[in-house]
N, C-alpha and C positions, 0 to 999 in steps of 0.2 A: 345679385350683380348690381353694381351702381351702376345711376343713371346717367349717360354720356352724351356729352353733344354729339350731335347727328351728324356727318360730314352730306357737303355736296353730292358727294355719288353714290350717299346713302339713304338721302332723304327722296318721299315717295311725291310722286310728281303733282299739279298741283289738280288733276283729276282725280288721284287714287287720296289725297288730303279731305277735299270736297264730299267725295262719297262714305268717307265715315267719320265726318264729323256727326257731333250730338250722338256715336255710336260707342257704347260701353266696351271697354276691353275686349273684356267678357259676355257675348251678348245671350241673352237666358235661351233662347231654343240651344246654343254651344255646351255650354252649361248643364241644363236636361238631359242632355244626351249625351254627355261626358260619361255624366252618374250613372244613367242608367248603364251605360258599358261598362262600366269596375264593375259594376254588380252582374251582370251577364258573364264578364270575364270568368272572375271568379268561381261562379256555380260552374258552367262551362268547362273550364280546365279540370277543376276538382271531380266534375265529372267522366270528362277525357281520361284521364289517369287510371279511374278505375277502372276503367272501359281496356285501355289498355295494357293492364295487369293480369284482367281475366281474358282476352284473347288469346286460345292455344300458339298462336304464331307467334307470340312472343312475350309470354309469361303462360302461368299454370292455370288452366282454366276454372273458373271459380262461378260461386252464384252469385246474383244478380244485387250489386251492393245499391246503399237507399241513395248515392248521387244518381246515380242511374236515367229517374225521371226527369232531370235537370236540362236533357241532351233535347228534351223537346221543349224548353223556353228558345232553341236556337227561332223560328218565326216571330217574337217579339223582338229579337236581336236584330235579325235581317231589318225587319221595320224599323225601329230604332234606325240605322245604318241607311236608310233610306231618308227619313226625316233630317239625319244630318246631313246628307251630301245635296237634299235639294236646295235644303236652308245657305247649305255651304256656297253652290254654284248660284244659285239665284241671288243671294244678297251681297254676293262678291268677297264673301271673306275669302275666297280662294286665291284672291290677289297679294293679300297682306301678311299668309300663311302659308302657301305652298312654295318649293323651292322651285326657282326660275334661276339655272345657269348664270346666265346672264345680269344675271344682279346680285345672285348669292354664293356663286362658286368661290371668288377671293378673299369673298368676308366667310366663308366656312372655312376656309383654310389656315387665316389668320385665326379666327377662334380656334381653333385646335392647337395649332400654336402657342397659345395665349394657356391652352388648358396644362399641356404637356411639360409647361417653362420655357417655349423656346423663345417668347415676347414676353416683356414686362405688363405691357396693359393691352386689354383688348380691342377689338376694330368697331368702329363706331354702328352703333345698329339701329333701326326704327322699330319696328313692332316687335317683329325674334329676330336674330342672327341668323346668319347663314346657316351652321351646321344647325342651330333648332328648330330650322326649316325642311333642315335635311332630313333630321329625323322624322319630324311631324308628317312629310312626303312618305316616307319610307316604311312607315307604322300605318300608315293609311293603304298602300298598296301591300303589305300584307296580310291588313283584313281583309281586301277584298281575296286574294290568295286564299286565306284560311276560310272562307264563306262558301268559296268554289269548291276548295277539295271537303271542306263537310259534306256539301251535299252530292256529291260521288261517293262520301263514302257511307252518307245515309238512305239515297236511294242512285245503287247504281246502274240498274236495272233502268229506271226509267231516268236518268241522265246518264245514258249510255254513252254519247258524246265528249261529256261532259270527264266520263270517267278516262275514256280514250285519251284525252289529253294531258293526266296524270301518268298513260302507261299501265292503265288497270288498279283495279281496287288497292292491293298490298303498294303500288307507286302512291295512290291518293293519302295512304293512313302514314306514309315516308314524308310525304310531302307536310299533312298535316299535322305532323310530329315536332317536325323542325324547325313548323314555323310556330308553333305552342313557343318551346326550348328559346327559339326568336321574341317571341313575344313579350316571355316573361324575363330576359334580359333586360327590354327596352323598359317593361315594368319598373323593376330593382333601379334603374340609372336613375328613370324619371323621379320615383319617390324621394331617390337622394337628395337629384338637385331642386325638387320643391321643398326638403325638411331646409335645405341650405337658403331657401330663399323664400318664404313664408307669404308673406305677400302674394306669391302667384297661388297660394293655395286660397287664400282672404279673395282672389279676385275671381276665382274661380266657382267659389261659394254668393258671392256677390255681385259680380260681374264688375268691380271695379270704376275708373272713374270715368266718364265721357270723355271723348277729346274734344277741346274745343273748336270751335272754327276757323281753320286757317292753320291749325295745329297740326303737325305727324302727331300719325299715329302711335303713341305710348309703346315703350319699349318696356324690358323687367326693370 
């Protein structure tokens, strides 16, 4: 996506400028933990699958295939997933990346427009746009989803609670089906639109360039 002047009621205030100046696009604890989730995804799902192939409830019961052990890296994940979100909320990248209505509702709108053909050029953006905001919200609040019903459907016994609020184990394994089938949607898009746009995968390897002082924050 080219890069666009920023409009007035898209550029970020001159507190949220301040706080990540000298701050890499991409900053390396982001980064870390990006990689290490593709790679949990991955084992993980591949794992799931077979998991729920050989489940009598809904495929032919079978023996114990070698993804199998994969299902217990989920505690390096949960970790993982914890190191991001403190790095997240404590260093305030949750300002410049999560969706906030109010600032990103008309500019996701006009991107979607923009993607569909219904506008010639897109609406001016500072770090992501709206809807890449939206998503990046949306994939965030499904891990934590899919983190809950794992562990309902790995010990439901002792997150009894936990399981209750899926509606019982066979709700928990519905729920974390769906959001797998979810997940790996957002997968397939996101690939596309980094092969489309290279750079955000350079910056993600890299972390990209610092903003300078007094600068918004880099957009794609």
């Amino acid at each position: 996506m080219n890069q666009l002047a920023v409009s007035k009621s898209a550029t970020p205030n001159a507190a949220l400028i301040t706080r990540f100046s000298g701050r890499r696009q991409q900053p390396a604890a982001i980064r870390f933990t990006h990689w290490c989730n593709a790679v949990f995804i991955v084992l993980m799902a591949g794992s799931g699958l077979q998991i729920l192939t050989a489940y009598p409830a809904l495929g032919p019961r079978g023996a114990q295939y070698w993804w199998y052990p994969f299902q217990n890296i989920a505690p390096p994940r949960i970790a993982n997933g914890l190191v991001y979100f403190t790095y997240f909320f404590i260093s305030g990248e949750w300002r410049r990346r999560l969706f906030r209505p109010a600032r990103d509702a008309r500019n996701a709108v006009g991107q979607f427009a923009y993607y569909v053909r219904l506008r010639k050029s897109p609406p001016a953006e500072d770090f992501y746009n709206g809807l890449q905001r939206l998503a990046y919200t949306g994939v965030l609040l499904l891990g934590i989803v899919m983190v809950l019903s794992g562990l309902a459907i790995y010990k439901p016994v002792q997150f009894h609670p936990l399981t209750l609020i899926f509606d019982g184990y066979d709700g928990a394994r519905v729920v974390h089906l769906a959001g797998l089938c979810l997940l790996a949607m957002f997968v397939v898009v996101h690939v596309v639109l980094v092969s489309l746009h290279p750079r955000d995968l350079l910056n993600m390897i890299g972390g990209g360039k610092r903003d300078a002082p007094g600068e918004a924050p880099r957009g794609r």
